[in-house]
FIFIKOL-745084 format. One line per 2 residues: number of its first residue (from 1); their letters; for each residue x, y, z of C-alpha. Coordinates in nm, 4 decimals. Layout:
<rs>
NUM) A) X,Y,Z ~ ...
</rs>
This chain:
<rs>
1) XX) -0.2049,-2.0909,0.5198 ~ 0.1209,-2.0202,0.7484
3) XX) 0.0464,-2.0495,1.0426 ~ 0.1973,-1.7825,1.2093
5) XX) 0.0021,-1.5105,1.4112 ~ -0.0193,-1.1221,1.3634
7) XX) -0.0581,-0.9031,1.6673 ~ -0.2713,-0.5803,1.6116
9) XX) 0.0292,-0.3824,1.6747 ~ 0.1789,-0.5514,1.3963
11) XX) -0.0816,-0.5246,1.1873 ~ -0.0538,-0.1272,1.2507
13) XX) 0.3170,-0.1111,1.1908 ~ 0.3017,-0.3157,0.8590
15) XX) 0.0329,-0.1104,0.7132 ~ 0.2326,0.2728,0.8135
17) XX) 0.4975,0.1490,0.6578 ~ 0.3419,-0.0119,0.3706
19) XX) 0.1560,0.3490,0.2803 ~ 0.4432,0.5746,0.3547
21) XX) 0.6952,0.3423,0.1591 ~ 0.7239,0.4849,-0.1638
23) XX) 0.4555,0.7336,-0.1711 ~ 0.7006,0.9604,-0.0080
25) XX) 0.9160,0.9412,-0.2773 ~ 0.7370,1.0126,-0.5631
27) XX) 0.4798,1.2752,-0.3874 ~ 0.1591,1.2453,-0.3692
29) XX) -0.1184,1.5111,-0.5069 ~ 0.1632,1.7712,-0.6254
31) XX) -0.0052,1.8206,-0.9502 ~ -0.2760,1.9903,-0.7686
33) XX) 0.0471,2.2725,-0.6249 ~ 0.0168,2.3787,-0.2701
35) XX) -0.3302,2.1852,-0.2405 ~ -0.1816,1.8464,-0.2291
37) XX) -0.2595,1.8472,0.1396 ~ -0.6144,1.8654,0.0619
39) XX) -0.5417,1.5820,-0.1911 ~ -0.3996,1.3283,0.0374
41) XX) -0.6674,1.4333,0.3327 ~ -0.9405,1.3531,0.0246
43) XX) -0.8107,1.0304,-0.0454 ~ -0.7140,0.9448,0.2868
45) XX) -1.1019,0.9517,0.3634 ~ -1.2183,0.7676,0.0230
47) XX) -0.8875,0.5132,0.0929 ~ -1.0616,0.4684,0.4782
49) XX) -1.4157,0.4082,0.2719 ~ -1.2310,0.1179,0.0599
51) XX) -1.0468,-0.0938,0.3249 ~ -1.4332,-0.1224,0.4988
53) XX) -1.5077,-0.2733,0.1940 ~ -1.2266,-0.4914,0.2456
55) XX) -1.2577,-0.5405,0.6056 ~ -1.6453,-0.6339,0.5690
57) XX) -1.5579,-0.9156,0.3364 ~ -1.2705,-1.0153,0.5610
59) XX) -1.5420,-1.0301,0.8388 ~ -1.7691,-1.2584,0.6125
61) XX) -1.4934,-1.4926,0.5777 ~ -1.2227,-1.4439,0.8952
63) XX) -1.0868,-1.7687,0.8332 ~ -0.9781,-1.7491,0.4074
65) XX) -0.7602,-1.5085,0.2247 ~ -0.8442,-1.2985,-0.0780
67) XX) -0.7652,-1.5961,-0.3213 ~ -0.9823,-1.8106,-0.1075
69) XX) -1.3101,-1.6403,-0.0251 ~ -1.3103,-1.5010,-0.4312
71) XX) -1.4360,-1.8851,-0.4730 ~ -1.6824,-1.8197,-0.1925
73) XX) -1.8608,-1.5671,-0.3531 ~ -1.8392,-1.5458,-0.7387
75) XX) -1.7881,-1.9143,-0.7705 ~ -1.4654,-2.1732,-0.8378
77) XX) -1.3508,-2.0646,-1.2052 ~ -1.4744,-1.7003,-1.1959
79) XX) -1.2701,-1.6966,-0.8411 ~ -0.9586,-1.8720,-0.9517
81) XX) -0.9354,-1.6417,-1.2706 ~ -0.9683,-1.3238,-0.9864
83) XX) -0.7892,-1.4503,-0.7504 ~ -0.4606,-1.5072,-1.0235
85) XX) -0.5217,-1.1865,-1.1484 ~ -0.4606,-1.0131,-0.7998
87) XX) -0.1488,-1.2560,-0.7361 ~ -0.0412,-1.0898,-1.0786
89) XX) -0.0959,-0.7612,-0.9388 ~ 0.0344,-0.7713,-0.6227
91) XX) 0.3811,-0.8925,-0.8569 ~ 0.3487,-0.5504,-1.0690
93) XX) 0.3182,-0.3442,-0.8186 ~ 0.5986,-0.4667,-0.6439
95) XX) 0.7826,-0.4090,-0.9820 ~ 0.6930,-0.0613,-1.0128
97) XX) 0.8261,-0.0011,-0.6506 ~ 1.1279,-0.2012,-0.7298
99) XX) 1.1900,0.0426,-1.0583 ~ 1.1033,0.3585,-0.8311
101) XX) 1.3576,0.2677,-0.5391 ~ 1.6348,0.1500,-0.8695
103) XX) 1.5750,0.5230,-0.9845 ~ 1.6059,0.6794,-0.6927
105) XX) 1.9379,0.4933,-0.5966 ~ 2.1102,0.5689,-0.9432
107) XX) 1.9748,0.9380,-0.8766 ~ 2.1286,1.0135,-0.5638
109) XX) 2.4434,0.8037,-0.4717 ~ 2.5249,0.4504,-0.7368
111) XX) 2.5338,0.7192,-1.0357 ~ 2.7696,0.4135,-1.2449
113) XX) 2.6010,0.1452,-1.1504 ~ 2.3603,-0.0843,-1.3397
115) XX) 2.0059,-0.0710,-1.2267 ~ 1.9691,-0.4205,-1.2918
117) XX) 2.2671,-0.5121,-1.0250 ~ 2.0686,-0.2449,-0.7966
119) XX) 1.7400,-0.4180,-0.8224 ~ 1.8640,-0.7551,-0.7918
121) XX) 2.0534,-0.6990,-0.4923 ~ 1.7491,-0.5509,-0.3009
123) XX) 1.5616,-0.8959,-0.4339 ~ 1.8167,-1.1235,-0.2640
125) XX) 1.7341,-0.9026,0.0905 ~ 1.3709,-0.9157,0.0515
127) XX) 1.3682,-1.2707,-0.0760 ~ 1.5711,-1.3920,0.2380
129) XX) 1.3088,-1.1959,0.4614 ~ 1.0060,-1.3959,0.3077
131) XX) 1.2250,-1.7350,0.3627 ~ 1.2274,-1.6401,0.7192
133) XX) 0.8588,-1.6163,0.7151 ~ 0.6025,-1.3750,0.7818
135) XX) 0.6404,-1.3841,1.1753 ~ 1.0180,-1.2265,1.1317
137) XX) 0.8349,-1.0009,0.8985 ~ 0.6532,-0.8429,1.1202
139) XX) 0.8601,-0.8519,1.4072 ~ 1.1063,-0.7116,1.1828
141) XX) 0.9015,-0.4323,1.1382 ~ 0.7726,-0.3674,1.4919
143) XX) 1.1402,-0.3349,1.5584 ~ 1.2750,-0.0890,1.2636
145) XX) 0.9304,0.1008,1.3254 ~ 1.0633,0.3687,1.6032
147) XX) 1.3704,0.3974,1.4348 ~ 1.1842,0.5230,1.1662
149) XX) 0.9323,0.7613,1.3069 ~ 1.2439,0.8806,1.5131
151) XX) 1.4614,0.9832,1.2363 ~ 1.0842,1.0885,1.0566
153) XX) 1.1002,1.3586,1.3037 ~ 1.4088,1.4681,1.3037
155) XX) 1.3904,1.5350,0.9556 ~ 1.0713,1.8015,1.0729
157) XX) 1.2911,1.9280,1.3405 ~ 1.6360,2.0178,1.1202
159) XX) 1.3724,2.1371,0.8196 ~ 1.2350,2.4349,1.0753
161) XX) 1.5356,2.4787,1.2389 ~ 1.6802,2.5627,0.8986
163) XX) 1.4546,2.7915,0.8684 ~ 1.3603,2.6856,0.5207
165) XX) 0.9779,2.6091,0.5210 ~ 0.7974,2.9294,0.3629
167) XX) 0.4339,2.9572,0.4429 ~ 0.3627,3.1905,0.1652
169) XX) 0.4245,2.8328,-0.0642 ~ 0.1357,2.6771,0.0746
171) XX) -0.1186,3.0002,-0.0666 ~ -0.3579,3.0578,-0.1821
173) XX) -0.5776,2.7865,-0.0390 ~ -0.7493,2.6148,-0.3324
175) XX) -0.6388,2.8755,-0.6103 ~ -0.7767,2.7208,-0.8935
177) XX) -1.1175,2.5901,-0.7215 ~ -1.1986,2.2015,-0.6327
179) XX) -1.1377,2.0358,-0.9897 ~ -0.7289,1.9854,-0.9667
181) XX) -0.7624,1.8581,-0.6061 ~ -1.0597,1.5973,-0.6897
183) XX) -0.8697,1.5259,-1.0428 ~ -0.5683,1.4946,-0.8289
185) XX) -0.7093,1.2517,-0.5413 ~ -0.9516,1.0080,-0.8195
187) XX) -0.7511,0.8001,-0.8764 ~ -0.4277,0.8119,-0.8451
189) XX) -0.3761,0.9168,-0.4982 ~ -0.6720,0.7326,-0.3734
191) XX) -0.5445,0.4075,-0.5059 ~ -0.1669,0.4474,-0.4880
193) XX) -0.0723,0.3919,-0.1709 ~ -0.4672,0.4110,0.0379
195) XX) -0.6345,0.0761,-0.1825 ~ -0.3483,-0.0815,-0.2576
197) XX) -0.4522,-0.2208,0.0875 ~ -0.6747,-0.4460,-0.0121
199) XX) -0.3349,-0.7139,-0.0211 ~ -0.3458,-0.7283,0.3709
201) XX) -0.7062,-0.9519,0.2990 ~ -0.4075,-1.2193,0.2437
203) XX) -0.2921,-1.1465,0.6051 ~ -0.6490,-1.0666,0.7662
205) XX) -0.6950,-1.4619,0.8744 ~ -0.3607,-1.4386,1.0508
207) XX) -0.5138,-1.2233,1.3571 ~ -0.5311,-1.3221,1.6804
209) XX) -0.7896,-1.0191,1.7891 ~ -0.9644,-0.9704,1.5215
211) XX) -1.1406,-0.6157,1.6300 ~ -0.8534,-0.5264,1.7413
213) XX) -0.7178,-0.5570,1.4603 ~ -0.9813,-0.4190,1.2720
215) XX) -0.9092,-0.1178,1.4650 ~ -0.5163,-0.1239,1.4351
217) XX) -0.6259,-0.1171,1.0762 ~ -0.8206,0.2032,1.0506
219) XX) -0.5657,0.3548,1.2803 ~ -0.2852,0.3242,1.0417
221) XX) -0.4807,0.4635,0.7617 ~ -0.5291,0.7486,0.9682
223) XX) -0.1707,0.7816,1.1169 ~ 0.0060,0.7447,0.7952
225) XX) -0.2559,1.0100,0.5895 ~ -0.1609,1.2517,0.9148
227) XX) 0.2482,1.1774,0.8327 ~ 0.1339,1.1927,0.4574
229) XX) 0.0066,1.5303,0.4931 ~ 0.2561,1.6706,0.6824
231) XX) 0.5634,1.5696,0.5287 ~ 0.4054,1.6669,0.1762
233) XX) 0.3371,2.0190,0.3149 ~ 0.6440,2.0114,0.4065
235) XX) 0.8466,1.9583,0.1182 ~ 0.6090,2.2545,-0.1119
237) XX) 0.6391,2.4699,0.1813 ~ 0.9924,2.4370,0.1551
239) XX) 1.0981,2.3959,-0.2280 ~ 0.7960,2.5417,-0.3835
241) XX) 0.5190,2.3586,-0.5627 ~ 0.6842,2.4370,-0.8711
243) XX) 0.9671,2.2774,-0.8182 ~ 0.7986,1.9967,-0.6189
245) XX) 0.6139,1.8879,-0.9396 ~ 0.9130,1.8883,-1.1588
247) XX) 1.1431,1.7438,-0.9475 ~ 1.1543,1.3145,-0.9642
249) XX) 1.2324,1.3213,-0.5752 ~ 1.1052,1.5908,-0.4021
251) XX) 1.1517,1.4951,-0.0664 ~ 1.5385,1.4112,-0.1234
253) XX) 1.5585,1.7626,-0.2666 ~ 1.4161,1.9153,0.0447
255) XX) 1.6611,1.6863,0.2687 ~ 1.9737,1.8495,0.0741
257) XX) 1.8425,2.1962,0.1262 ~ 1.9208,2.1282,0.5342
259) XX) 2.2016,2.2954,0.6984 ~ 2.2047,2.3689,1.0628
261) XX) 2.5256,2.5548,1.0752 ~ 2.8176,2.3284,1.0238
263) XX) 2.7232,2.0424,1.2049 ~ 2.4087,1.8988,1.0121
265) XX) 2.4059,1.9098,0.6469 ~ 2.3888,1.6514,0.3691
267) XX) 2.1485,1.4625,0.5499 ~ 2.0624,1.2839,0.2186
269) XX) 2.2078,0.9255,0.3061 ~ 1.9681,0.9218,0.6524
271) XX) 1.6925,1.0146,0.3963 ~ 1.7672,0.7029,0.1964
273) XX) 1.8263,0.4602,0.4058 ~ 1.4519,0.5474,0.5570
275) XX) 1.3020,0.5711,0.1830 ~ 1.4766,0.2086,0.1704
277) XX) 1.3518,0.0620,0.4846 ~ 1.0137,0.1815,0.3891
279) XX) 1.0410,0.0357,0.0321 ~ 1.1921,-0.2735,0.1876
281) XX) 0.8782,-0.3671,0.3319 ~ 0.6491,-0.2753,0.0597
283) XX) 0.7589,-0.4785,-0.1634 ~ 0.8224,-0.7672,0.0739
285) XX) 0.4442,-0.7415,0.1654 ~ 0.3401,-0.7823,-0.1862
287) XX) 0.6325,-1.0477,-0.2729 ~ 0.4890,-1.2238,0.0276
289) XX) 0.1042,-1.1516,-0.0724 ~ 0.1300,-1.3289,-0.3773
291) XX) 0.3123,-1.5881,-0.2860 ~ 0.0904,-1.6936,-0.0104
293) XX) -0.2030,-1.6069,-0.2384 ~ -0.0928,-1.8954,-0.4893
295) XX) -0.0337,-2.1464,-0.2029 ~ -0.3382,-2.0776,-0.0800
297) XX) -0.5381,-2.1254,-0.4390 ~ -0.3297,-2.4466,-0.5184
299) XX) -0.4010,-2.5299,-0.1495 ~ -0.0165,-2.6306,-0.1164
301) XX) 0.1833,-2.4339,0.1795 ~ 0.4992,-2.6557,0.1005
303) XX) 0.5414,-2.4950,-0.2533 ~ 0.6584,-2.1686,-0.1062
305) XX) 1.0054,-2.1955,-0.0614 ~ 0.9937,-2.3042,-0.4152
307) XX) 0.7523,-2.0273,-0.5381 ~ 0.9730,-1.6842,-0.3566
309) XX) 1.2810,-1.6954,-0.6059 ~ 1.0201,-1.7507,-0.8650
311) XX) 0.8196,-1.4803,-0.8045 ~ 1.0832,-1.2239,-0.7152
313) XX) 1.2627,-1.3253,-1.0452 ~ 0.9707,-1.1806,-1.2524
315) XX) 0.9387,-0.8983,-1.0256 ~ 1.2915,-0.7935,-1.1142
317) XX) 1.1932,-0.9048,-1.4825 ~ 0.9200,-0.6629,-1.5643
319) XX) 1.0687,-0.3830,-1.3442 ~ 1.3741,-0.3848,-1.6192
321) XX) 1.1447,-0.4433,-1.9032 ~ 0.8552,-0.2144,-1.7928
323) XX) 1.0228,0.1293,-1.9041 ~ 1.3626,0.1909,-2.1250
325) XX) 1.3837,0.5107,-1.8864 ~ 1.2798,0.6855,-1.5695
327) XX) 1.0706,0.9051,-1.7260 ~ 0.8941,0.6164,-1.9215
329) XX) 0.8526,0.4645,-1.5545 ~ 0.7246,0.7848,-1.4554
331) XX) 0.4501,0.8253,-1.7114 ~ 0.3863,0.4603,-1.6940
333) XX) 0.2908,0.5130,-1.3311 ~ 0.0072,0.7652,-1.4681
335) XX) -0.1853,0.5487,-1.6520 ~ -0.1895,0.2242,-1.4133
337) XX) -0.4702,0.3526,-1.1461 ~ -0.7338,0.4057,-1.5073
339) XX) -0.6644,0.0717,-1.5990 ~ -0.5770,-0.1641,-1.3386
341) XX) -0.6747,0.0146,-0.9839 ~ -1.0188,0.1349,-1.0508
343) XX) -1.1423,-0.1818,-1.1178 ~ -0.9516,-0.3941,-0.8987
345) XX) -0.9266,-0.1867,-0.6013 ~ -1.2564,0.0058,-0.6444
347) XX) -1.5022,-0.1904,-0.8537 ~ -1.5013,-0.5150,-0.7879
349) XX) -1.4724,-0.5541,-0.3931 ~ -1.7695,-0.3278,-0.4262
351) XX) -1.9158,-0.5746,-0.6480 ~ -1.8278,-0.8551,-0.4219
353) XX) -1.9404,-0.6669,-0.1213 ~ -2.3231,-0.6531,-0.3181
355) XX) -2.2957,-0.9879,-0.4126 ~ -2.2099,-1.0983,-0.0233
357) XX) -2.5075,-0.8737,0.0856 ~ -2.7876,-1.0142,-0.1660
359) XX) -2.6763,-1.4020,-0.1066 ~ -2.7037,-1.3395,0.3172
361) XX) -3.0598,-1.1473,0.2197 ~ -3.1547,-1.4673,-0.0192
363) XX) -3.0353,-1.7257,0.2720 ~ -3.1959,-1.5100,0.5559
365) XX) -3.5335,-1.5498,0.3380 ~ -3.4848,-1.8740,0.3167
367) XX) -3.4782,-1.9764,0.6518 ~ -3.7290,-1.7646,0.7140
369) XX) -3.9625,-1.9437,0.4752 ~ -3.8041,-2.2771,0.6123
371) XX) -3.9109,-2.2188,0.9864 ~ -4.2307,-2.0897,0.8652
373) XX) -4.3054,-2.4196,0.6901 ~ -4.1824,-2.5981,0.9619
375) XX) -4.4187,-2.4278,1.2225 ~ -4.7227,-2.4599,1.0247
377) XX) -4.6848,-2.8631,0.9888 ~ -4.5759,-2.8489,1.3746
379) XX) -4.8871,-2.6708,1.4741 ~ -5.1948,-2.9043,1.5677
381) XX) -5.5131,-2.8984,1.3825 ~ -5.8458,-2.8837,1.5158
</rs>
């Protein structure tokens, strides 16, 4: 375990830009139209419903990581065989984020350049940030954080003073009924981005106030669903859902479409270089997840400097090798919450959650039992 600490702050930064990272630029919920809002404010609830799950076996053990307390609770093999599987995860999804942000840079301005070259150069910066540690990772991101809410809202500001958002995009109100929103939200949006943050129980331990941090936590879920919403209503109200659905990146669509006179227009590099810095730290946090995950299961800290190229060299691996095309990637992406999210960010911390609850009731009975005994041999006789 590194020994660095996390403030709350910190904590609350890391996680809003962990969620809006690259849900932003694939959209979230569009398949359910102008009810996407009502998507992400579904899943946003049932994501807030998952990290208790994850907080309340943080709480259990506030001193081990995910790969750690697994042991704890289902036992040393069944653990280790978890735990590896998560460290395995944490490196796919960090290579479907990686493929994503190589798509959207051939897309918009390195139209002749290879995506391999792309992807590896974005490796090299993210792989220097988890030499530097965790510590500079956070700062890091306590410092870029204004920067990006302040160019966040600027983008809001040019959008309406363009006059392009339409309201009659966002009606009617649940047109075809409840099933495309629920279908929508379960699971896809619910899991991508709101469980995949169940890889901050690596960075739980790290805490110096842990209710405070508790709280930082649910505060970001909130904060970044709020941004979630709004920048997702944005971007129908403006292009259409239509054209929202079919588009690979919406939101850099809506960024061309602003023109305020002749002094702001083509605002598309600002919109990238935020998409980046977003995407930056995702996949660093998942990079740095795993990585610290395997230290912590081999119980060997000084193997990480050895472990980061490793790592980020099969990250770049299977993002090349995952699809032969962007729309491959794209359809890919549709399948991965039915086979790998439900039951690893849904099913099984529940399980381990029951599992934690019946072993505390078995214990508590037990020393219940145990004093019993004791005070019946401690009691005189007449």
């Amino acid at each position: 375990m590194v020994q660095s600490k996390l403030q709350p702050i910190q904590l609350f930064v890391l996680i809003v830009l962990f969620e809006i990272g690259s849900s932003v630029v694939v959209g979230l919920g569009l398949d359910a139209k102008q009810d996407a809002w009502l998507v992400i404010l579904l899943s946003m609830i049932g994501g807030i419903g998952l990290f208790s799950l994850y907080v309340y076996l943080y709480l259990q053990f506030p001193d081990l990581s995910l790969t750690n307390f697994l042991e704890k609770i289902v036992g040393k093999v069944i653990g280790r065989i978890l735990a590896i599987i998560y460290i395995c995860l944490f490196l796919y999804i960090a290579a479907r984020i990686l493929r994503t942000f190589g798509e959207l840079l051939l897309t918009t301005v390195l139209y002749e350049t290879p995506i391999s070259v792309v992807m590896i150069v974005m490796m090299l910066t993210i792989c220097f940030g988890c030499y530097l540690g965790f510590e500079v990772i956070a700062r890091t991101a306590e410092i870029m954080f204004p920067w990006f809410i302040f160019f966040g809202f600027l983008f809001i500001l040019f959008t309406f003073f363009s006059d392009l958002p339409k309201l009659e995009n966002l009606q009617p109100v649940l047109e075809a009924g409840w099933k495309p929103v629920l279908k929508s939200a379960f699971p896809s949006v619910l899991s991508f981005p709101f469980g995949e943050t169940i890889v901050f129980t690596i960075f739980f331990p790290l805490l110096n106030k842990q209710k405070d941090g508790v709280i930082a936590g649910y505060l970001a879920l909130v904060f970044s669903g709020i941004l979630l919403i709004i920048v997702t209503t944005i971007i129908i109200s403006v292009i259409g859902s239509y054209t929202a659905t079919k588009s690979p990146f919406a939101l850099m669509e809506t960024i061309g479409r602003i023109q305020i006179g002749e002094v702001f227009q083509r605002l598309d590099p600002i919109g990238i270089i935020l998409l980046i810095i977003g995407g930056y730290f995702k996949i660093t946090i998942f990079l740095y997840a795993a990585v610290e995950g395997f230290s912590n299961l081999i119980r060997m800290t000084s193997i990480n400097k050895f472990m980061i190229p490793l790592m980020a060299a099969s990250i770049i691996a299977m993002s090349i090798l995952m699809a032969d095309n962007s729309v491959e990637h794209r359809e890919g992406a549709a399948i991965v919450p039915y086979i790998l999210y439900i039951p690893l960010f849904m099913v099984i911390p529940f399980l381990l959650v029951v599992i934690v609850i019946i072993k505390k009731k078995i214990t508590k009975r037990k020393q219940k039992r145990h004093s019993t005994q004791k005070s019946e041999l401690l009691e005189p006789k007449n």
